[in-house]
N, C-alpha and C positions, 0 to 999 in steps of 0.2 A: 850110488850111480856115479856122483864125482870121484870119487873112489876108483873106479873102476877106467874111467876114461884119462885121469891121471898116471894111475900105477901102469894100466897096461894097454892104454891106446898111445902113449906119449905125452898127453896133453899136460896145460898146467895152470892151473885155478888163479885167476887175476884178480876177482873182487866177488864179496857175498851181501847180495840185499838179506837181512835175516828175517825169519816169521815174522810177521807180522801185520796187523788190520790194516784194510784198504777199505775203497769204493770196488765194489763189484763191476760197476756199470761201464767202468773202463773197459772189461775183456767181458762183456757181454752179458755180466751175470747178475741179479737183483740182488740187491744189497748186501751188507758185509761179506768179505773173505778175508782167509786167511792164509797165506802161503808167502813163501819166500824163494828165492834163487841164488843157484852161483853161475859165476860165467868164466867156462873153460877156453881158453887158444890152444891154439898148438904154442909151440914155444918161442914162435919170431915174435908174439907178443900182441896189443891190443889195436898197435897202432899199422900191424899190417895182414896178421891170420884176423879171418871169419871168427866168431865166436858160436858157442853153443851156451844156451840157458837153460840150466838144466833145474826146473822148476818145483818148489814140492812143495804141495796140497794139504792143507789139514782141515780145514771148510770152505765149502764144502769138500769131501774125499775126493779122491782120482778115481773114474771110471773107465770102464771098456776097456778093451785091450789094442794096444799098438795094430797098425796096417802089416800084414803078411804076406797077401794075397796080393803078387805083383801086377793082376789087372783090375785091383779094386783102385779107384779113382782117389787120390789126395794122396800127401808128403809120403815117402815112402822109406827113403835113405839117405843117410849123410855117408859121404866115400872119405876116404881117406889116401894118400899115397902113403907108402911106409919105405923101405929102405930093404926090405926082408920079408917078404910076403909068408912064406913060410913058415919062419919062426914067429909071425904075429899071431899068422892062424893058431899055432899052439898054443901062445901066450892065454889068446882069446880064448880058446876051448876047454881049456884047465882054469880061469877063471867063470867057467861057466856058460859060455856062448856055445851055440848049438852052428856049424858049418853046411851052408847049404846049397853051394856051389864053387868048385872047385876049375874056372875053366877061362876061357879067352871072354872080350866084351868088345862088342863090332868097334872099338875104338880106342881099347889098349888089350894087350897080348894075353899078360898077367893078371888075373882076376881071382877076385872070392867076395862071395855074399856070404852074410853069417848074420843071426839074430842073441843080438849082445842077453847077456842076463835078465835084463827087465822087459825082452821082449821085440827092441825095436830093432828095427835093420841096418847091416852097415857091409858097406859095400868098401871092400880093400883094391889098391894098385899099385904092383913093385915099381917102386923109381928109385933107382940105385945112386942119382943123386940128391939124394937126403941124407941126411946124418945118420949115424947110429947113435939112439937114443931118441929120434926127434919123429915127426909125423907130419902131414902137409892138409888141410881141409882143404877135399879136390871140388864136393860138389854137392850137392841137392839134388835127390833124383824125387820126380813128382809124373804121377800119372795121369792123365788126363782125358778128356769123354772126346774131344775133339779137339786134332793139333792147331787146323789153322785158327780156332776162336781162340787158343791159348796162342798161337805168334804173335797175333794179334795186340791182342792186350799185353802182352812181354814186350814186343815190341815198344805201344805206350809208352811201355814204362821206362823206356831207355835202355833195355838189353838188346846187345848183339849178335848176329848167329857166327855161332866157331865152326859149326860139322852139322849136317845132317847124317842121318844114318838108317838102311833098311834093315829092320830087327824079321831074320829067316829062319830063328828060332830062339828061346826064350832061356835058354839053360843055365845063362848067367847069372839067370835072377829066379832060377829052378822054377819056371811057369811052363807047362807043356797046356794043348790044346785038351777038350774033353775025351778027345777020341783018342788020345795018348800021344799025338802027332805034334810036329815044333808046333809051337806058337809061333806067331808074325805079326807084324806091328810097325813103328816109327818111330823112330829117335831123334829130337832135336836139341843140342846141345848149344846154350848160350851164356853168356856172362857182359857184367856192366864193363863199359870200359877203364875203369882203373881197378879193377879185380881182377883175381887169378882165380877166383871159387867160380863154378860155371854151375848154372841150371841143368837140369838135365830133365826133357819133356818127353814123356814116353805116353804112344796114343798103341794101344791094341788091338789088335782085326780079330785074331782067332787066337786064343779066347777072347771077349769084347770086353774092354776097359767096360766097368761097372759101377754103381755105388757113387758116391759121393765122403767128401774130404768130412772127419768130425765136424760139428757145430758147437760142440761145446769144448772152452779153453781149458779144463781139466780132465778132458780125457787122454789117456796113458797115450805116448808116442809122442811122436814128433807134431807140431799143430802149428805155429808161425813162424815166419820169417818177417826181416828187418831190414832196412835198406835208411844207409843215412841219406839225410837232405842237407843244405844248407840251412834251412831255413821251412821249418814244418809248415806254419799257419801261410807263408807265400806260395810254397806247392801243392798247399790243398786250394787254395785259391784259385792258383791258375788249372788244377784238374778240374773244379768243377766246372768251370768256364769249358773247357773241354768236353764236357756231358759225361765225365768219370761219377760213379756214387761211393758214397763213402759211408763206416757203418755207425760211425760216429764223429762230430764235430774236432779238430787236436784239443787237448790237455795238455798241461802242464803238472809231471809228476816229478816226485823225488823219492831216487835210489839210495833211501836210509841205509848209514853202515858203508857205504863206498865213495870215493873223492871225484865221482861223476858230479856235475852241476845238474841242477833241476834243468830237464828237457823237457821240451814240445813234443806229443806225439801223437798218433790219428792211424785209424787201421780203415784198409779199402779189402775188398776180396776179390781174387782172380774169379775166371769164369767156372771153375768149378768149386768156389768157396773156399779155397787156401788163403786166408789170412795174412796179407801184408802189411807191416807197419811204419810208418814212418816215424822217423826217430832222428830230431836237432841232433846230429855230427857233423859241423860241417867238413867238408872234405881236406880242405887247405891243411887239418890239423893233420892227416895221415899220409904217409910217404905209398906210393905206389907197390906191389912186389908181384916179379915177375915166374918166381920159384914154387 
């Protein structure tokens, strides 16, 4: 999979925690596991692209299969801007990704949804100022049972709104209604304010957003996100004082194999169970980018 997001999404591999035994009970699970990660950017680097943790399993296994079904509820898509939409789609489809929307997105012209090789979905955008050679992480697309509980709590948590958006039919993300008719729905698109990567909250009418986000951390697909603090054990503090719940106390772990310092970290769950973590980065270390 790194492999894959490297050679032919543009990205480029910055550090690898390798196999190895944990506590379980960090990511929800009873006792020992084993698994290890690497972590991909695009190529401005760590200290200003989103990352992707691209995580593998050996105990317990990885189960279930990736979210497909654009109104089943939880993570859905990481988007990309690329430079060539075109030539990626091919890149993408000759290494094996399957093309499954070819069309505009009520909030750029240029669009294509595709389900990469292992299943999960990624959503492309031509922006002809990027490089050739390079790639942009535009967004997180996330589905959800009801938008205002989720502004709500995004809100919380210090995200901004960029766009709303009335979804008049679903074809960008190849969802039609049962009766064959568009889908409709709601788009709310936000981001914190020193990021350029933006949420993206999609709530469904017809067909009705569905289901609920995995519960368990080694199920296949996309499963959390991460947002630094300053200062972990002060922001769980002051959220609880706020009447926020959290799913477990912070910890202090270490990123064996990579020149990260041992951080603080503490996971809380939006309103439909998508797993947020907090994670000691504080900000002062990272330069802004606006691209």
């Amino acid at each position: 999979m790194v492999n894959f997001y490297v050679n032919v999404l543009d990205m480029k591999e910055v550090m690898r925690n390798p196999l190895h035994p944990s506590d379980g009970s960090l990511l929800g699970i009873d006792g020992e596991i084993v698994s290890g990660a690497a972590f991909v950017y695009d190529k401005r680097g760590p200290r200003t692209s989103a990352s992707l943790e691209v995580q593998e399993w050996v105990s317990p296994k990885m189960i279930g299969d990736p979210i497909a079904d654009a109104s089943h509820v939880g993570m859905q898509a990481v988007g990309f801007g690329v430079p060539d939409i075109e030539s990626m789609i091919e890149r993408m489809v000759a290494a094996g990704s399957r093309l499954v929307s070819r069309s505009s997105a009520p909030w750029v012209e240029n669009w294509a949804n595709l389900i990469d090789p292992f299943g999960t979905q990624v959503d492309l955008m031509q922006d002809e100022t990027i490089p050739v050679g390079e790639s942009r992480l535009r967004h997180l697309r996330i589905t959800v049972t009801n938008i205002e509980d989720s502004l709500s709590w995004y809100h919380g948590m210090g995200f901004l709104d960029v766009a709303e958006h009335v979804l008049d039919d679903g074809d960008f993300v190849g969802l039609k209604a049962a009766d064959g008719s568009a889908a409709i729905g709601r788009a709310h698109r936000m981001k914190l304010p020193d990021e350029a990567a933006e949420i993206v909250l999609t709530d469904w009418t017809n067909p009705k957003s569905h289901g609920q986000h995995p519960a368990d951390a080694n199920h296949a697909g996309l499963f959390r996100t991460a947002v630094g603090v300053d200062d972990t054990v002060a922001s769980y503090e002051r959220f609880l004082v706020d009447g926020w719940k959290f799913e477990r106390e912070p910890r202090q772990v270490e990123l064996e194999g990579t020149a990260v310092p041992d951080m603080w970290i503490c996971f809380l769950n939006d309103p439909d169970g998508v797993p947020f973590e907090f994670v000691q980065r504080p900000r002062s270390a990272f330069r802004p980018e606006r691209s």
